[in-house]
C-alpha positions in Angstrom: 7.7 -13.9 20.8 4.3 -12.3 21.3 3.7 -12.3 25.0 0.8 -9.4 24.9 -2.7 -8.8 23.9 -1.5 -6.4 21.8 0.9 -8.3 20.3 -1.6 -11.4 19.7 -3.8 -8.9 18.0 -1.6 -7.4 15.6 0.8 -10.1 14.9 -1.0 -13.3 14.5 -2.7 -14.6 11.5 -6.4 -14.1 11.4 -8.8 -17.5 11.1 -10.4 -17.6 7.6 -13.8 -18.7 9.1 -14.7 -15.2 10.1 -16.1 -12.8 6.6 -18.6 -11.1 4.7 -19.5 -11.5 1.4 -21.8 -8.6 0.0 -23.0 -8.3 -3.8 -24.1 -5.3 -4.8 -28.0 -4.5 -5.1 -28.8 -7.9 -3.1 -29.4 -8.6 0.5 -27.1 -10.5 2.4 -25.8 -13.9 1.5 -24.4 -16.3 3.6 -21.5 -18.3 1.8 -20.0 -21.0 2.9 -16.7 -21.2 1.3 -15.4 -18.1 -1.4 -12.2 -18.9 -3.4 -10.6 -17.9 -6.4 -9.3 -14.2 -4.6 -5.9 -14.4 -6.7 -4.4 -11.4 -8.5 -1.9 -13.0 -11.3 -0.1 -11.6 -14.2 0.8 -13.6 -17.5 4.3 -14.4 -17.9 6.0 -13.0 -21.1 9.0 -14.7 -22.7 11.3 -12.5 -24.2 14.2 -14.8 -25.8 16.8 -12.8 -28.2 20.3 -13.9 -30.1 21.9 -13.9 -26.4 19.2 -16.3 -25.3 21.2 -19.5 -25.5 24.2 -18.3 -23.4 22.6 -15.7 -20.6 19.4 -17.3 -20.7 15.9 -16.0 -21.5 14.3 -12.8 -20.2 11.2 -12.7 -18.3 8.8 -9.5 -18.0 5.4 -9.3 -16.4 2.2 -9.1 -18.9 -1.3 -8.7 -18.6 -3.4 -9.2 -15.4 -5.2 -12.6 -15.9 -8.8 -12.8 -15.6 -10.3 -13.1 -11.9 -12.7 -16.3 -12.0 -13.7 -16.7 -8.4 -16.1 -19.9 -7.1 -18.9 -19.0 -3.9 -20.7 -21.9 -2.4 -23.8 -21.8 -0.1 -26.3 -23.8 1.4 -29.7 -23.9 -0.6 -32.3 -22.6 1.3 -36.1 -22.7 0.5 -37.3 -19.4 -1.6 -33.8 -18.0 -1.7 -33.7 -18.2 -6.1 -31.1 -14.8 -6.1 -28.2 -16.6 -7.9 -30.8 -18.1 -10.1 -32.5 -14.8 -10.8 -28.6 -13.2 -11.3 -27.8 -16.2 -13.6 -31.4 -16.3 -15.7 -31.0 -12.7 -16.4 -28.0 -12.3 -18.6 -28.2 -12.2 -22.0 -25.5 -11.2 -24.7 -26.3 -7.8 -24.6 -27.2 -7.0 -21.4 -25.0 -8.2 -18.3 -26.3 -7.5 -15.4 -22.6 -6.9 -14.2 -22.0 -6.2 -10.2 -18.8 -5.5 -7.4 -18.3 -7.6 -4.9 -16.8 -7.1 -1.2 -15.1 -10.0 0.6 -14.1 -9.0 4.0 -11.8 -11.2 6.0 -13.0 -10.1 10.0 -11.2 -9.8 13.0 -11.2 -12.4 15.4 -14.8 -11.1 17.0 -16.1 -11.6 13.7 -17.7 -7.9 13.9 -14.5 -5.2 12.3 -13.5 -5.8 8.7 -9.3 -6.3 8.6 -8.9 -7.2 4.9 -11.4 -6.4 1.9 -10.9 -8.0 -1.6 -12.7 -6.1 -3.9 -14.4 -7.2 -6.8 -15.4 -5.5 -10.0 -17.8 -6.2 -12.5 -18.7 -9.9 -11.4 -20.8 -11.8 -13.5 -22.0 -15.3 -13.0 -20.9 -18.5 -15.4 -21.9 -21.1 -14.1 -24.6 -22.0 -11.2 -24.2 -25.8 -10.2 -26.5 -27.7 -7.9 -25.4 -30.3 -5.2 -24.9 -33.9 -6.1 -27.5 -36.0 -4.3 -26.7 -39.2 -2.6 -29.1 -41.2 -1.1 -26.8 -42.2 1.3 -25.8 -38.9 2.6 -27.1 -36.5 5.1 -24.7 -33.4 4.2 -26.0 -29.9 3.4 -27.1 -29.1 0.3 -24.3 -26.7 -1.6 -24.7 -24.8 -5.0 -21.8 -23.5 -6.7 -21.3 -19.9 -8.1 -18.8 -19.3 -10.9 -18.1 -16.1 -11.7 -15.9 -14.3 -13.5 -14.5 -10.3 -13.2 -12.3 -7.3 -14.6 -10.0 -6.8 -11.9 -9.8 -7.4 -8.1 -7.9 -5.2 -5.8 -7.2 -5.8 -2.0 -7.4 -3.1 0.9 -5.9 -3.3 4.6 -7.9 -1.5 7.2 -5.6 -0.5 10.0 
């Protein structure tokens, strides 16, 4: 049982409220929920004369295709996703990394970093509006990537 600071520190799970999202080449934007952060491989099926008796064989394949989802508020004269979105063409992406940095409980040191390559943006969705409502306005961000790897600061 953790009984120290220390201990606390270093041994319990850290609140997902508390991170930093930073896109290459554009100032800071504050997200309100990032998901999509999985690393998966494709299964591959390998099934041979023994198959029906010792069963099938299983292998790990390729690395499926990151697709992650950032929502934010919309705030007046912030058009960056927009911009991001508008610019792409077929032959020129305007492709960019991505850090996501889960922060200590201070909210100030960076613990875990998912790192992001070549991000480019799918879909942007606006909110639905509802007369009835008074909730924040949230966009969507689609995006989709090569790759994402994960580093532990110590």
């Amino acid at each position: 049982m953790a009984t120290s600071a220390n201990d606390i520190i270093n041994k319990y799970p850290l609140p997902v409220y508390h991170y930093n999202v930073s896109i290459d080449g554009m100032e800071d934007i504050r997200f309100t929920e990032v998901s999509g952060l999985s690393i998966e491989r494709q299964l591959i099926t390998y099934k041979d004369g023994l198959s029906v008796t010792k069963g099938n064989k299983y292998l790990p394949g390729l690395l499926a295709d990151p697709k992650l989802t950032l929502k934010k508020g919309i705030v007046k004269s912030d058009e960056k996703l927009y911009q991001w979105i508008s610019s792409l063409r077929v032959t020129a992406i305007d492709k960019k990394n991505i850090l996501i940095s889960l922060m200590d409980e201070s909210g100030t040191a960076p613990v875990v970093t998912w790192k992001v390559f070549d991000a480019f943006p799918l879909k942007l969705e606006a909110p639905s509006f509802n007369a009835t409502s008074n909730e924040v306005a949230i966009e969507t961000l689609e995006l989709a990537a090569t790759k994402i790897t994960v580093e532990y600061q110590s």
